[in-house]
MDTraj code that builds the backbone (N, CA, C; nanometers):
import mdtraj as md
import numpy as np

residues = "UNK UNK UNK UNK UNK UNK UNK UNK UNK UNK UNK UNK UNK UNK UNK UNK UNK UNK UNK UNK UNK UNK UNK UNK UNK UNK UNK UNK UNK UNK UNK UNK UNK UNK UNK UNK UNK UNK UNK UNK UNK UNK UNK UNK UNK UNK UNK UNK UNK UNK UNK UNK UNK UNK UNK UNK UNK UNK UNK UNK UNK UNK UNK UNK UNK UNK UNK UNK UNK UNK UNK UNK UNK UNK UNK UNK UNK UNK UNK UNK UNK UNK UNK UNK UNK UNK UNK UNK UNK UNK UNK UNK UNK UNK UNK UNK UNK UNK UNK UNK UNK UNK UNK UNK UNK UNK UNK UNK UNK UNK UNK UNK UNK UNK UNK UNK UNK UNK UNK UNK UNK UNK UNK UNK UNK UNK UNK UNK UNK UNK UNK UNK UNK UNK UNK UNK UNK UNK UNK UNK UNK UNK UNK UNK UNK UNK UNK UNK UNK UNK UNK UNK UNK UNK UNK UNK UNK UNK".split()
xyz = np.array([
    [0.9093, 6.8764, 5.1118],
    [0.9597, 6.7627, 5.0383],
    [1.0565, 6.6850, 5.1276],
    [1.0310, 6.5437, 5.1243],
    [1.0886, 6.4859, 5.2280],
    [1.2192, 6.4572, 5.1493],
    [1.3366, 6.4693, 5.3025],
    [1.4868, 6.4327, 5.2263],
    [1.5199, 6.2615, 5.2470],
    [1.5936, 6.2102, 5.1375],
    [1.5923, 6.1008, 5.0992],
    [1.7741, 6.0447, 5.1451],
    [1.7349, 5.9095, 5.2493],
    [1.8658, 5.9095, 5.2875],
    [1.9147, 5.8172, 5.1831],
    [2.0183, 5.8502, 5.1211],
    [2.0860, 5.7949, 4.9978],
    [2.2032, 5.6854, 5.0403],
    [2.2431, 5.6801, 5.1575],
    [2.3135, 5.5754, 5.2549],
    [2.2067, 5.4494, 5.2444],
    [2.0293, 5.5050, 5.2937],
    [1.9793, 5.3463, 5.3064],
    [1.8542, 5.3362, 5.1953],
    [1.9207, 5.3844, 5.0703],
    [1.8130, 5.3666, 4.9615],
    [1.8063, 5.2480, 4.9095],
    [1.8746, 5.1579, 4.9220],
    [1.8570, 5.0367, 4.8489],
    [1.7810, 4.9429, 4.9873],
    [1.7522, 4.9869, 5.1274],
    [1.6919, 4.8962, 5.1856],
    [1.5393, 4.9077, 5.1786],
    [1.4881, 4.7810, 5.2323],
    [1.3727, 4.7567, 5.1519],
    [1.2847, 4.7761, 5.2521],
    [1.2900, 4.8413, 5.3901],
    [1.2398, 4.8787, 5.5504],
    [1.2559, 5.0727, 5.4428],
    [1.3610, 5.1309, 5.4343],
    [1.3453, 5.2534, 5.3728],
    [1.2811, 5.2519, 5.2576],
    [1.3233, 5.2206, 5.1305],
    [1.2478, 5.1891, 5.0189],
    [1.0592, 5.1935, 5.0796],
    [1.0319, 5.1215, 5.1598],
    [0.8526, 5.0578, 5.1809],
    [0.8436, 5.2318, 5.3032],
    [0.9311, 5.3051, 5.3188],
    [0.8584, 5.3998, 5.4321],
    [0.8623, 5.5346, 5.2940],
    [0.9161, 5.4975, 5.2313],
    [0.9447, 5.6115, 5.1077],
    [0.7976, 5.6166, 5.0203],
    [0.7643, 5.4920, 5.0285],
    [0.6492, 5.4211, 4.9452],
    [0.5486, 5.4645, 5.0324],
    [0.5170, 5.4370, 5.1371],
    [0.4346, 5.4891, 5.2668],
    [0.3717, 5.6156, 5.2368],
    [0.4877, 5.7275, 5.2065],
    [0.4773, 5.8812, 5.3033],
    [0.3990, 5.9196, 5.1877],
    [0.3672, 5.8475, 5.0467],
    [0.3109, 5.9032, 4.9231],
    [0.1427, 5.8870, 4.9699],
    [0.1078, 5.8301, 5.0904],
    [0.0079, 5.8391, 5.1057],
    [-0.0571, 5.8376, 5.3312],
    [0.1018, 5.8766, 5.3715],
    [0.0881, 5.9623, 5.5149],
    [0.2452, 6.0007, 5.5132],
    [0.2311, 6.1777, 5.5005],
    [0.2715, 6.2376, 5.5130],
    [0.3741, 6.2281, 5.6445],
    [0.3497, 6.1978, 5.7294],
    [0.4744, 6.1510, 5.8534],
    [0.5267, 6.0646, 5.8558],
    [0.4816, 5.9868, 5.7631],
    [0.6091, 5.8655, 5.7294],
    [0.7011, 5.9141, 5.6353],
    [0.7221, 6.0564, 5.5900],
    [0.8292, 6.0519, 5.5310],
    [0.9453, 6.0991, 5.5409],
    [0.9253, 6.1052, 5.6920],
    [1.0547, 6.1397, 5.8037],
    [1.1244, 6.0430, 5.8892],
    [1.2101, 6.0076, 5.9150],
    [1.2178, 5.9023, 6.0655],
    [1.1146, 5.9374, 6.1363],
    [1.1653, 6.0475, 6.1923],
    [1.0959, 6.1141, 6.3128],
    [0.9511, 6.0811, 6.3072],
    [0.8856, 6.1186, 6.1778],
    [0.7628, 6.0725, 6.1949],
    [0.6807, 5.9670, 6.1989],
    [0.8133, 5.8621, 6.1293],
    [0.7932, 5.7109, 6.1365],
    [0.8323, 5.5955, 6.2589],
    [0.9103, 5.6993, 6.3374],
    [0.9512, 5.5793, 6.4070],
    [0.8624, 5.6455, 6.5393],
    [0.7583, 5.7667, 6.5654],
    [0.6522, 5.8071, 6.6234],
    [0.5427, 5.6966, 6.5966],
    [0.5339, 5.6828, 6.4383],
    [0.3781, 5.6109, 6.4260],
    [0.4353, 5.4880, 6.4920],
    [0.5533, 5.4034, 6.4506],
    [0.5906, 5.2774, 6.4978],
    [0.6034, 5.2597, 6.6667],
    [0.6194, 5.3684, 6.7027],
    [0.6445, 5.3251, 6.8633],
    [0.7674, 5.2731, 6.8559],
    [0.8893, 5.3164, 6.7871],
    [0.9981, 5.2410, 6.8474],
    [1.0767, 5.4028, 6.8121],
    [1.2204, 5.3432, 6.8653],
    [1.3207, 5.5094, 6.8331],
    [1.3469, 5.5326, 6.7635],
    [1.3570, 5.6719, 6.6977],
    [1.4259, 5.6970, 6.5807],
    [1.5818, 5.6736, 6.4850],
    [1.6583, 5.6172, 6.6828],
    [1.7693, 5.6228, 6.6045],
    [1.8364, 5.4721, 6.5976],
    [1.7071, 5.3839, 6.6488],
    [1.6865, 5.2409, 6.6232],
    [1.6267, 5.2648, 6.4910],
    [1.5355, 5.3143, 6.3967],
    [1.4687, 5.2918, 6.2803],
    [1.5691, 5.3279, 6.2053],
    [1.6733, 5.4486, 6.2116],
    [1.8080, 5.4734, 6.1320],
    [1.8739, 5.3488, 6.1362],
    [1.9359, 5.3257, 6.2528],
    [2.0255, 5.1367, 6.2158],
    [1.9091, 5.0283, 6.1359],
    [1.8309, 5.0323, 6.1292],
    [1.7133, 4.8977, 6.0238],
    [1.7600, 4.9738, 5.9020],
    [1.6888, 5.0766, 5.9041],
    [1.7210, 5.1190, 5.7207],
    [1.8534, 5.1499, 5.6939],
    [1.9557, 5.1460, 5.8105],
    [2.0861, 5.1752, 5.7267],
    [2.1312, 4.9967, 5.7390],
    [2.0769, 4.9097, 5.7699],
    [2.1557, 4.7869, 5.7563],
    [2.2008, 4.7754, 5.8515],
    [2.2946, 4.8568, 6.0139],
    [2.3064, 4.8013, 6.0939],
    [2.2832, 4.7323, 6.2069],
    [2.1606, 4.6839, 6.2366],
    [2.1101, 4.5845, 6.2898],
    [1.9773, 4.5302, 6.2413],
    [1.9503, 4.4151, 6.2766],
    [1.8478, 4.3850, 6.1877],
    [1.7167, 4.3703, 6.3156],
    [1.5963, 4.4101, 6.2619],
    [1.4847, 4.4044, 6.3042],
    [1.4426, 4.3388, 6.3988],
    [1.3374, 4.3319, 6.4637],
    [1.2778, 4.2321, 6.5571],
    [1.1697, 4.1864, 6.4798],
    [1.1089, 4.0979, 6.4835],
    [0.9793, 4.0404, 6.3987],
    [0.8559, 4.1285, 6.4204],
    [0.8636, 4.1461, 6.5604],
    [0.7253, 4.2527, 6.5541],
    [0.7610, 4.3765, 6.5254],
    [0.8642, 4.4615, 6.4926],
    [0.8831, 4.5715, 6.4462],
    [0.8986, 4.5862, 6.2858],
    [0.9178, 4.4073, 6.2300],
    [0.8699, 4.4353, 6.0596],
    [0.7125, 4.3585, 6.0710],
    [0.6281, 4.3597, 6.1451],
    [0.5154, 4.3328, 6.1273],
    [0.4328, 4.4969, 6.1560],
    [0.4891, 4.5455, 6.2428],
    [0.4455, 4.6772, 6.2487],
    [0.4530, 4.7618, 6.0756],
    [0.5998, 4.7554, 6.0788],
    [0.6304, 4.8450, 5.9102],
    [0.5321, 4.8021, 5.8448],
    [0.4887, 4.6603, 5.8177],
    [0.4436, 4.5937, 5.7067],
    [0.2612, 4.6400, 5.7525],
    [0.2519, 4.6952, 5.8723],
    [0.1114, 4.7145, 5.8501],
    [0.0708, 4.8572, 5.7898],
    [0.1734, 4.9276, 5.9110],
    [0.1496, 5.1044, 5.9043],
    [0.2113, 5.1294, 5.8159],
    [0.2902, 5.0417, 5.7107],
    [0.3160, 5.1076, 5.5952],
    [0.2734, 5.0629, 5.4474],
    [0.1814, 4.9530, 5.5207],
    [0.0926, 4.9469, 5.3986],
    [0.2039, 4.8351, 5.2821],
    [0.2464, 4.7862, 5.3187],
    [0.3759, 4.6671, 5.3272],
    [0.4020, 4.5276, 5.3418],
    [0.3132, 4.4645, 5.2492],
    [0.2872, 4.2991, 5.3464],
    [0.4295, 4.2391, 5.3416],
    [0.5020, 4.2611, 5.1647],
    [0.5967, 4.1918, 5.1499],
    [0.7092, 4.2178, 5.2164],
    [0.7302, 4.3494, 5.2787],
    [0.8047, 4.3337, 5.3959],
    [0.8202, 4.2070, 5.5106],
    [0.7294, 4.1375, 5.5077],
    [0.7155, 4.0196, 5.6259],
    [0.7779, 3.8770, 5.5530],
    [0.7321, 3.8843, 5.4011],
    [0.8360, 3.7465, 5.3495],
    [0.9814, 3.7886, 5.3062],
    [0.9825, 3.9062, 5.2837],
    [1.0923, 3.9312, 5.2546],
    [1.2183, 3.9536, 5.3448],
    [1.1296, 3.9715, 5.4789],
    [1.2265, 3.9600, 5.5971],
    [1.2815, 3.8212, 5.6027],
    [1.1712, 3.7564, 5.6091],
    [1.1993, 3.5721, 5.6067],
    [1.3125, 3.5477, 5.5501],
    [1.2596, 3.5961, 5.4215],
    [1.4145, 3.5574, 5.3229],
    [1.5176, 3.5959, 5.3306],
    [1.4871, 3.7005, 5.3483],
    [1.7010, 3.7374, 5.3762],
    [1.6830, 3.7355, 5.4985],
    [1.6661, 3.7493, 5.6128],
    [1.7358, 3.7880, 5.7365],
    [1.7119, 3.6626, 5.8133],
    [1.5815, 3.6194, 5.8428],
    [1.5770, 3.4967, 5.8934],
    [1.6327, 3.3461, 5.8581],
    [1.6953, 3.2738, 5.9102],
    [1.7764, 3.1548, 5.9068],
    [1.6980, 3.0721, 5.8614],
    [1.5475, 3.0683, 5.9659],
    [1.4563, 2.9465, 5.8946],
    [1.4200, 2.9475, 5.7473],
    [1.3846, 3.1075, 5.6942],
    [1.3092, 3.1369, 5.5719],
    [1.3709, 3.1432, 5.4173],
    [1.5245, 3.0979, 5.4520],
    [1.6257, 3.0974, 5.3475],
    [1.5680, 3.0735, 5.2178],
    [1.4814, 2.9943, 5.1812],
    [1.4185, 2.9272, 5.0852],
    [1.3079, 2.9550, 5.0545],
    [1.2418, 3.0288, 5.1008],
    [1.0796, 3.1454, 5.0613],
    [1.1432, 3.2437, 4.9549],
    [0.9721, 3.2238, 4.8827],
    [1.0398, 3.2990, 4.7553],
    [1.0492, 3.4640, 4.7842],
    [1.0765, 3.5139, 4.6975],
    [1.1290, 3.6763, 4.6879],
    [1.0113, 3.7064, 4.6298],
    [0.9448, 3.8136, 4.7093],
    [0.8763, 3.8684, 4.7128],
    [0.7945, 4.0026, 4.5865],
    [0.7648, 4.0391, 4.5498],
    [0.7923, 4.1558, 4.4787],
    [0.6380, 4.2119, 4.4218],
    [0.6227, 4.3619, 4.4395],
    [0.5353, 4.4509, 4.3679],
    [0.5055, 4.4298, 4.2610],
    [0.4119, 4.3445, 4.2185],
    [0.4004, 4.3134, 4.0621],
    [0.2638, 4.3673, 4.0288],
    [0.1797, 4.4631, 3.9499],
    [0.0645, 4.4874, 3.8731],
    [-0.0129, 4.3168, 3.8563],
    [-0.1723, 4.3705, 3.8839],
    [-0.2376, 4.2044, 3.8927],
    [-0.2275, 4.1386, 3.7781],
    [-0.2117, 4.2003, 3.6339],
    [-0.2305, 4.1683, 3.5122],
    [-0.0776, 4.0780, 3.5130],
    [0.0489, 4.1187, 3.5542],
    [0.1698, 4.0595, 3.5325],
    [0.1466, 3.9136, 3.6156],
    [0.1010, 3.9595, 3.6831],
    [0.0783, 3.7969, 3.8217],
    [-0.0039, 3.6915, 3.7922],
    [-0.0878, 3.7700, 3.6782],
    [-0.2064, 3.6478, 3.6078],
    [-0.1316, 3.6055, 3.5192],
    [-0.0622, 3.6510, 3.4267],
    [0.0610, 3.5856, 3.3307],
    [0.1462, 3.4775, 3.3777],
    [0.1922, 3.5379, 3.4749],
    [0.2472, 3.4299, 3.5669],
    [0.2219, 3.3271, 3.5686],
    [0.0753, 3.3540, 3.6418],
    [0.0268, 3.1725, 3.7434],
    [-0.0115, 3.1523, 3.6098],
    [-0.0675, 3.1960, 3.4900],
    [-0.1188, 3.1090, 3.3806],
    [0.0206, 3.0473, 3.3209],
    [0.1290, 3.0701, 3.2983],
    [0.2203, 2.9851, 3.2358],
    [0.2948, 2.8717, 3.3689],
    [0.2511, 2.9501, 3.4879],
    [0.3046, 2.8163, 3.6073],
    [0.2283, 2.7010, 3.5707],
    [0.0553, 2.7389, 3.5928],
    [-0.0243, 2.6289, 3.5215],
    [0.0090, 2.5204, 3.4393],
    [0.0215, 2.5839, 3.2970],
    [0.0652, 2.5504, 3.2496],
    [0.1672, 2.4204, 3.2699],
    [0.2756, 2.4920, 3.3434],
    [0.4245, 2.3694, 3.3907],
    [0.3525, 2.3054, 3.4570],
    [0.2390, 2.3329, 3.5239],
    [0.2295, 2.1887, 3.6460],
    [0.1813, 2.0668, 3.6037],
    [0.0842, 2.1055, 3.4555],
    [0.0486, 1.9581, 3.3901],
    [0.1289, 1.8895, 3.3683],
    [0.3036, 1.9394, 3.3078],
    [0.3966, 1.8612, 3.2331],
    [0.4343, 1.7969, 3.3273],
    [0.4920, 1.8942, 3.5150],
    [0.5474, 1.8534, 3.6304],
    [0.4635, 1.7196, 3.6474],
    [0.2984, 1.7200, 3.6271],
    [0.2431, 1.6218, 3.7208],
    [0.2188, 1.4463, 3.6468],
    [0.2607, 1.5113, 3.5163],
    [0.2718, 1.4004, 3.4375],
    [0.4247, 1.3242, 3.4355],
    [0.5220, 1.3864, 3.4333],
    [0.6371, 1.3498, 3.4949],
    [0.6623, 1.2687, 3.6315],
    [0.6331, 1.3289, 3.7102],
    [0.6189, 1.2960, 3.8781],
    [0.5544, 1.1510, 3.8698],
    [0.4253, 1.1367, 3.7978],
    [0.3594, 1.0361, 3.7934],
    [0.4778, 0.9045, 3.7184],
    [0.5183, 0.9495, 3.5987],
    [0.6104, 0.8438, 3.5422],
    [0.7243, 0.8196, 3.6453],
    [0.7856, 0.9165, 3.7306],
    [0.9047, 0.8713, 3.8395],
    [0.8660, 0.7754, 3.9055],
    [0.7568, 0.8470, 4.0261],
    [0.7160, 0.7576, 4.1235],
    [0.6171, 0.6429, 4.0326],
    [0.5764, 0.6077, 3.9346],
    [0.5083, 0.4953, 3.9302],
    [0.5764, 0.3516, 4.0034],
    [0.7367, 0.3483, 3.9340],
    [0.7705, 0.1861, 4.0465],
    [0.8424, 0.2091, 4.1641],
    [0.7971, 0.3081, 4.2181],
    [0.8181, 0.3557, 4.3592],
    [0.9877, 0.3736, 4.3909],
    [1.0452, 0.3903, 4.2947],
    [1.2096, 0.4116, 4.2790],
    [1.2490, 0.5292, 4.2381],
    [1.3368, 0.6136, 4.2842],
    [1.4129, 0.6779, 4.2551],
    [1.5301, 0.7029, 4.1753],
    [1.5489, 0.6379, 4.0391],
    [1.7128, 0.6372, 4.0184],
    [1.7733, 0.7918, 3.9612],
    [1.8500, 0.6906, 3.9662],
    [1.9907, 0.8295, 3.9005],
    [1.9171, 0.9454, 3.8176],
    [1.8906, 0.8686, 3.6895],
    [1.8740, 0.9282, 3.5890],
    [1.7179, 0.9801, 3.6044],
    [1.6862, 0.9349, 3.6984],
    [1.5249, 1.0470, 3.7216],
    [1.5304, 1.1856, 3.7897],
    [1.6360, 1.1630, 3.8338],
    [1.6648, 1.2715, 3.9680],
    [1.6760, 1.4390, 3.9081],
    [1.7478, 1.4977, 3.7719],
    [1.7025, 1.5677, 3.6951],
    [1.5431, 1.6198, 3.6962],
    [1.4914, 1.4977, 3.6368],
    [1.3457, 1.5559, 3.6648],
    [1.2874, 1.6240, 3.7266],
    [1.3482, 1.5080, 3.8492],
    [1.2543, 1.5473, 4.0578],
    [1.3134, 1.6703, 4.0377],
    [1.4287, 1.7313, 4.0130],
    [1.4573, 1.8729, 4.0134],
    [1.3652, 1.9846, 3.9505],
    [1.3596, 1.9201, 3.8293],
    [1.2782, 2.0173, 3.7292],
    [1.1332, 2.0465, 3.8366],
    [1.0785, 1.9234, 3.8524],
    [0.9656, 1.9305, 3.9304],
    [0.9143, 2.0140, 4.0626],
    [1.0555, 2.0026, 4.1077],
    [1.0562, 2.0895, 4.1932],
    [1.0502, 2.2465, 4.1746],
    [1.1337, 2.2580, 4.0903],
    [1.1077, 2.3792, 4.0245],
    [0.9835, 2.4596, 3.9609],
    [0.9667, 2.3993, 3.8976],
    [0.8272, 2.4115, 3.9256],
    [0.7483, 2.4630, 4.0151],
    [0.7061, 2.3548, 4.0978],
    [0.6413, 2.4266, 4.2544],
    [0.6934, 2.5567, 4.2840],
    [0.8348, 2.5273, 4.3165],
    [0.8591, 2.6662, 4.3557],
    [0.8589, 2.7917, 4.2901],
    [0.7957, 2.7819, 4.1178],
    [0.7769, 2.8757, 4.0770],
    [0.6234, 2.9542, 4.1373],
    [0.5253, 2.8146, 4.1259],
    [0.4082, 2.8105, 4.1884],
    [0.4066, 2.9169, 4.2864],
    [0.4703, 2.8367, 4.4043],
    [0.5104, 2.9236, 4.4986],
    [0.4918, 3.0950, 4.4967],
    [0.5858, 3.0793, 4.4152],
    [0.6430, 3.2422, 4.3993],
    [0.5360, 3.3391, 4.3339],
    [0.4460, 3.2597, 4.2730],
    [0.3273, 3.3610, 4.2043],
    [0.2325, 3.3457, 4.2961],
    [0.2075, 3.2665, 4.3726],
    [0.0706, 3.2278, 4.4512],
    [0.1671, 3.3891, 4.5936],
    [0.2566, 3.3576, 4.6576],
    [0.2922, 3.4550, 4.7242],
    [0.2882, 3.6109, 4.6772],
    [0.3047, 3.6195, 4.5933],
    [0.3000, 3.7689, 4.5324],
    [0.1493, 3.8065, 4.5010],
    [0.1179, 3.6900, 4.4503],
    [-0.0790, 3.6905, 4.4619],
    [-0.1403, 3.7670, 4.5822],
    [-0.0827, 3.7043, 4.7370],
    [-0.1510, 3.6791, 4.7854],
    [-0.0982, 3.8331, 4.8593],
    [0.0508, 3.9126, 4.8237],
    [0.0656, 4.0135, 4.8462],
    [-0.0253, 4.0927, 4.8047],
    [-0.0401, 4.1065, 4.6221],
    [-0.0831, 4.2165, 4.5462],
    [-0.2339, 4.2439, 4.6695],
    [-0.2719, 4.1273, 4.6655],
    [-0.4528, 4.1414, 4.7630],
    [-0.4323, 4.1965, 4.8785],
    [-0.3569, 4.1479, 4.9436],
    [-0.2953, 4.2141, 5.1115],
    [-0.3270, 4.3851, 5.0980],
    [-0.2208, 4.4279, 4.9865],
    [-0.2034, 4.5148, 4.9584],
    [-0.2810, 4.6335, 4.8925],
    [-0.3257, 4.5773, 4.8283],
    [-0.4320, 4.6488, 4.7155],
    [-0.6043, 4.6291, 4.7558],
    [-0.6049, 4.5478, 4.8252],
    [-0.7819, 4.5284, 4.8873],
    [-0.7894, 4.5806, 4.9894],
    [-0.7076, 4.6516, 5.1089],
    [-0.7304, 4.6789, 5.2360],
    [-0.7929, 4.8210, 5.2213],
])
top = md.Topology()
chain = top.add_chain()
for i, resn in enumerate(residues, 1):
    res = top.add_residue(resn, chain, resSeq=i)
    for name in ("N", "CA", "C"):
        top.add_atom(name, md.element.get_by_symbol(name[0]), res)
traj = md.Trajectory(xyz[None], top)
């Protein structure tokens, strides 16, 4: 029974190797994980304990050999500078994700009927700008289900 470091349980590089070892057994060691990864063990201890953060190809590695896509947006999002604004990622069952995009749907008729009344006299004012928000929102809910979509498949079809 593999021992569980309780220092880096809330990271999401430990969390996804914990998730791993339920289906290869040497990932549920460092030792045996930072073997399959090709990098050191006591470099894979500083990632999952939080003190230094990753290289891109060493969370593209996790995210393969551990069977892990959302490891790769989720790096984006928190750690990378550019990716501040990518949505959050998350393990969702396909049935919850179809709920989802069916009520995003949904918003995008109201969004696209809106959008249309803003931009019709090609102006922006004040009091539209609310909207453009809402609208935006929107999308980026879009976003956020079409990404987790495109995890659950990553994940679950390979």
């Amino acid at each position: 029974m593999p021992k569980f470091a309780t220092k880096a349980a809330d990271n999401m590089f430990c969390q996804a190797r914990y998730e791993a070892a339920k289906f290869n057994e040497r990932l549920s060691s460092r030792e045996g994980a930072a073997e399959e990864l090709g990098v050191d063990r006591t470099r894979l201890a500083r990632i999952e304990l939080g003190s230094v953060t990753p290289y891109p190809e060493e969370v593209l590695l996790m995210a393969d050999i551990y069977r892990a896509p959302e490891l790769k947006g989720n790096y984006c999002r928190e750690m990378c500078p550019l990716g501040k604004g990518m949505p959050k990622i998350e393990n969702q069952d396909i049935d919850r994700i179809a709920l989802r995009a069916l009520c995003s749907f949904r918003k995008i008729n109201e969004a696209k009927e809106l959008l249309l009344d803003i931009t019709a006299d090609g102006v922006i004012t004040e009091d539209e700008k609310p909207d453009l928000e809402k609208i935006i929102n929107t999308l980026n809910e879009v976003n956020e289900v079409t990404q987790n979509l495109k995890n659950w498949i990553e994940k679950s079809l390979k």
